[in-house]
C-alpha positions in Angstrom: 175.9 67.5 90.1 172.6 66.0 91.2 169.3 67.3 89.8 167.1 66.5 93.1 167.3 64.5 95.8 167.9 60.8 95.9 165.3 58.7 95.9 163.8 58.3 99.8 164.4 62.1 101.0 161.9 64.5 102.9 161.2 66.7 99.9 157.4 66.0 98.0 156.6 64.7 95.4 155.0 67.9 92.7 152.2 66.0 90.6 152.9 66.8 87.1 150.3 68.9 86.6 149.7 70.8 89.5 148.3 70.8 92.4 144.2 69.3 92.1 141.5 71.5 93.0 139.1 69.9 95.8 136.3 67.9 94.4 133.4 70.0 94.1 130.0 68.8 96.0 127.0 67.8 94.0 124.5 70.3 93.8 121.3 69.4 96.3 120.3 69.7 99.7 122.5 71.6 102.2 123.8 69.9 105.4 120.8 68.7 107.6 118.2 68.3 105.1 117.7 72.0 104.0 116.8 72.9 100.8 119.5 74.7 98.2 117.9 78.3 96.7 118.0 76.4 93.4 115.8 74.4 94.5 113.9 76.9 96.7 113.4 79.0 93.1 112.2 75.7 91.4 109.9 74.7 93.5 107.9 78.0 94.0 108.2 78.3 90.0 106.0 74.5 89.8 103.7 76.1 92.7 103.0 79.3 90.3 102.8 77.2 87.3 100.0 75.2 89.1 98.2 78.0 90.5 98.0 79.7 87.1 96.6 76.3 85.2 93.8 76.1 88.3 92.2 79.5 87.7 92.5 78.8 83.9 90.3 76.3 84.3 88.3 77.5 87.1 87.5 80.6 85.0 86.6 78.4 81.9 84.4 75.5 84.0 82.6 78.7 85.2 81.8 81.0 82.3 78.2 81.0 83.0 78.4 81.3 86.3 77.6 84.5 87.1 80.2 85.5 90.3 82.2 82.7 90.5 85.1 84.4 90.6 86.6 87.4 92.9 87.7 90.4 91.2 91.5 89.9 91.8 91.6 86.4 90.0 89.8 88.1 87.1 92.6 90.6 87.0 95.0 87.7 87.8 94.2 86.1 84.4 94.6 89.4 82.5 98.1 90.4 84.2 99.5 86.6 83.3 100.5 88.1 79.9 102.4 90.4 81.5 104.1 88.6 83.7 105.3 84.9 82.9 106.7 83.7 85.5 106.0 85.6 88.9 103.3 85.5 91.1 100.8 88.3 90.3 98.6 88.1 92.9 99.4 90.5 95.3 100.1 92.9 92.2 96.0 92.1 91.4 95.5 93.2 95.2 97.2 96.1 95.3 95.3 97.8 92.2 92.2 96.8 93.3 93.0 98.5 96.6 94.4 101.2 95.2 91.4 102.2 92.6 88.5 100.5 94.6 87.1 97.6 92.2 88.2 96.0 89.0 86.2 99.1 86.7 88.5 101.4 88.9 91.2 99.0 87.8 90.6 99.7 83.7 89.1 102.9 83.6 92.3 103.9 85.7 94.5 106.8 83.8 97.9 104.8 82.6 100.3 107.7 84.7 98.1 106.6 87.7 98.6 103.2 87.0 102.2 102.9 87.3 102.7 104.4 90.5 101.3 100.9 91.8 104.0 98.9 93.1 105.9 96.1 90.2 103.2 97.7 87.3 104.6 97.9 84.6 103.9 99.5 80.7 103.0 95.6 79.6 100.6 95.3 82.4 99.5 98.5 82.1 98.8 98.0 77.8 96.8 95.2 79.1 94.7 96.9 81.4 94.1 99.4 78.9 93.1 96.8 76.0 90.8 95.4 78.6 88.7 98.5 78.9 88.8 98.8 75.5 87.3 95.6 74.7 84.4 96.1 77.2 83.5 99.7 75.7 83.7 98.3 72.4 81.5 95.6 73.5 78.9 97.9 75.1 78.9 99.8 72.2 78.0 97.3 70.1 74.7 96.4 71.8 73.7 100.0 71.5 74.2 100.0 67.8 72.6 96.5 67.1 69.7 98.2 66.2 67.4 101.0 66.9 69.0 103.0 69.4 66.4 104.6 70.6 64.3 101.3 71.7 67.1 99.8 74.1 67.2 102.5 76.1 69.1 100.3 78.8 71.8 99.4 76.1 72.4 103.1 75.1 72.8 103.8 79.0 75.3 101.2 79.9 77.5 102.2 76.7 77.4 105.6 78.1 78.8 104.8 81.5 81.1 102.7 80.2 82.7 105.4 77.5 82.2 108.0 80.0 81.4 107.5 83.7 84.5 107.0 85.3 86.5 110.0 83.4 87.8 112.0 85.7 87.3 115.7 84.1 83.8 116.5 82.0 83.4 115.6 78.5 80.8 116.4 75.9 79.7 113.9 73.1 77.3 113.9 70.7 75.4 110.6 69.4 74.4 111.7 65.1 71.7 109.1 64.3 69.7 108.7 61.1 66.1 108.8 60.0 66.0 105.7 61.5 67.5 106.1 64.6 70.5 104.2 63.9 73.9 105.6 65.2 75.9 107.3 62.1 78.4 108.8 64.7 79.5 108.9 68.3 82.2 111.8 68.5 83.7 113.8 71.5 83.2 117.0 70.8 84.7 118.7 73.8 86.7 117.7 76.8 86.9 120.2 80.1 87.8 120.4 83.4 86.3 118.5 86.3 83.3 120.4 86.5 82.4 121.6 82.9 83.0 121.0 79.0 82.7 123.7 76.6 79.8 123.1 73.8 78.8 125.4 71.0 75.3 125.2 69.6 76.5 126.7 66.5 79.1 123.5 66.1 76.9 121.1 67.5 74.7 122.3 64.2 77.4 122.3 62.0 78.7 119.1 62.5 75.5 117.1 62.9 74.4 118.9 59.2 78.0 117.3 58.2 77.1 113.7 58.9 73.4 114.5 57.7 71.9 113.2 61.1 68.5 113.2 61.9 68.4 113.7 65.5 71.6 114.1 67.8 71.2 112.6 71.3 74.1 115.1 73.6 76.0 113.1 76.5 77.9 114.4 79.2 79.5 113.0 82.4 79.7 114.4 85.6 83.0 113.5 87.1 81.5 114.2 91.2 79.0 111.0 91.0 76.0 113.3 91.1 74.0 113.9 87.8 72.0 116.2 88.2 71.9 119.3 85.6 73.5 122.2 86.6 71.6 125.5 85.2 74.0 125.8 82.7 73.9 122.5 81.4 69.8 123.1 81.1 70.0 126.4 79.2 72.9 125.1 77.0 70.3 122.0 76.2 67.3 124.7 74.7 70.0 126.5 73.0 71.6 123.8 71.1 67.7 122.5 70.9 66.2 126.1 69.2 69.2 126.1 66.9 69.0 122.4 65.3 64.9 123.2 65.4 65.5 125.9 62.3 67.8 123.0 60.7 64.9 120.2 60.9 67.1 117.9 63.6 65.6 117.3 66.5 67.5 116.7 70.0 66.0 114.0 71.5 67.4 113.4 74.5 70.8 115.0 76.7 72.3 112.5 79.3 74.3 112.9 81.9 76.8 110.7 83.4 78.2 109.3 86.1 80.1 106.1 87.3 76.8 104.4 88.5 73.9 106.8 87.3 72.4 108.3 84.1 69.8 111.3 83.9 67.7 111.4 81.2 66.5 114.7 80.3 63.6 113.8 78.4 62.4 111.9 81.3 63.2 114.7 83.8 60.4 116.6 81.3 63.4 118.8 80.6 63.5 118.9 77.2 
């Protein structure tokens, strides 16, 4: 009995081991030139790279420059830590557009936020420490010393803790015999157009910290700031009451994103 056919006939020849799978291309450019998506993906991850180390060190060369920078880069640099690899750009567009300037940007509420398109929670923390930083920072020029001297650095801490809320609220600044700030506390927070404030509490609480004189703040979320009738009555209330305590009110302020009202200076008080 034969096993196979003699040596010579039409039958092939199996290889041992099976057929051979077809040899795979290289990896590199397609037919004609064109470049392969891996490559595509590298090349546009070198360009981002690039772009990123440019505005680093435009922003440092230029610290001192005063507007050497559009407010979309500045917001480019922040939202790098929040995005490692991608281009962020347009992302920096689109919240600027969306809340009007780069304050809009931080003072924006986190829900708000994340309805902008690719924002996420990290970029969103970021934003948020952001505004922190510069409130902190404003508020540390008011305290530096007598607070009631730089009147400009006690304004331009109160627009940046307040002016761009977007319902009322009422603070109280406690300072000391010698004007320095013991105490900046919220005492109330409202709707859009009002904050509730007791004089009776206002009393109690500054007699807590043992202040001196209490300076009131309060924002008004429209953009105008002038006192309503109510704000000027509650004023000489929360005024007569501390007067039979020995603390003297020496000023109310109201608020807005781009304005103050002083209402010692308006002769109100």
């Amino acid at each position: 009995m034969r096993d196979g056919p003699a040596n010579g006939g039409d039958d092939k020849v199996v290889p041992l081991f099976g057929a051979q799978a077809p040899a795979r291309k290289p990896a590199g450019r397609r037919k004609g030139g064109e470049i392969s998506d891996a490559e595509e993906r590298t090349r546009k991850r070198e360009q981002q790279k690039g772009h990123r180390e440019r505005l680093r060190r435009h922003f440092l060369k230029n610290l001192s420059n005063e507007g050497s920078m559009k407010d979309y880069e500045l917001l480019e640099l922040l939202l790098f830590g929040a995005y490692s690899r991608r281009d962020v750009q347009q992302i920096a567009r689109d919240l600027i557009q969306a809340f009007g300037s780069l304050a809009g940007v931080l003072a924006a509420e986190p829900a708000a936020l994340l309805k902008v398109r690719d924002v996420g929670e990290s970029a969103v923390s970021l934003i948020k420490v952001a505004e922190a930083l510069g409130i902190e920072l404003a508020r540390e020029a008011a305290v530096a010393g007598e607070m009631l001297n730089d009147y400009d650095a006690l304004a331009a801490y109160c627009r940046a803790r307040m002016g761009r809320l977007p319902v009322e609220e009422f603070r109280i600044l406690f300072l000391n015999k010698r004007n320095r700030l013991i105490l900046d506390e919220r005492q109330s927070s409202g709707t859009i157009d009002s904050a509730p404030a007791y004089p009776r509490e206002v009393c109690r609480r500054a007699l807590d910290v043992g202040a001196a004189s209490i300076i009131l703040v309060h924002n008004h979320p429209s953009g105008d700031p002038t006192p309503s009738g109510a704000d000027v009555e509650l004023t000489r209330r929360i005024q007569a009451a501390a007067k039979t305590l020995n603390i003297s009110v020496f000023d109310h302020l109201v608020v807005t994103r781009g304005q103050i009202l002083s209402f010692r200076s308006r002769g109100l008080l």
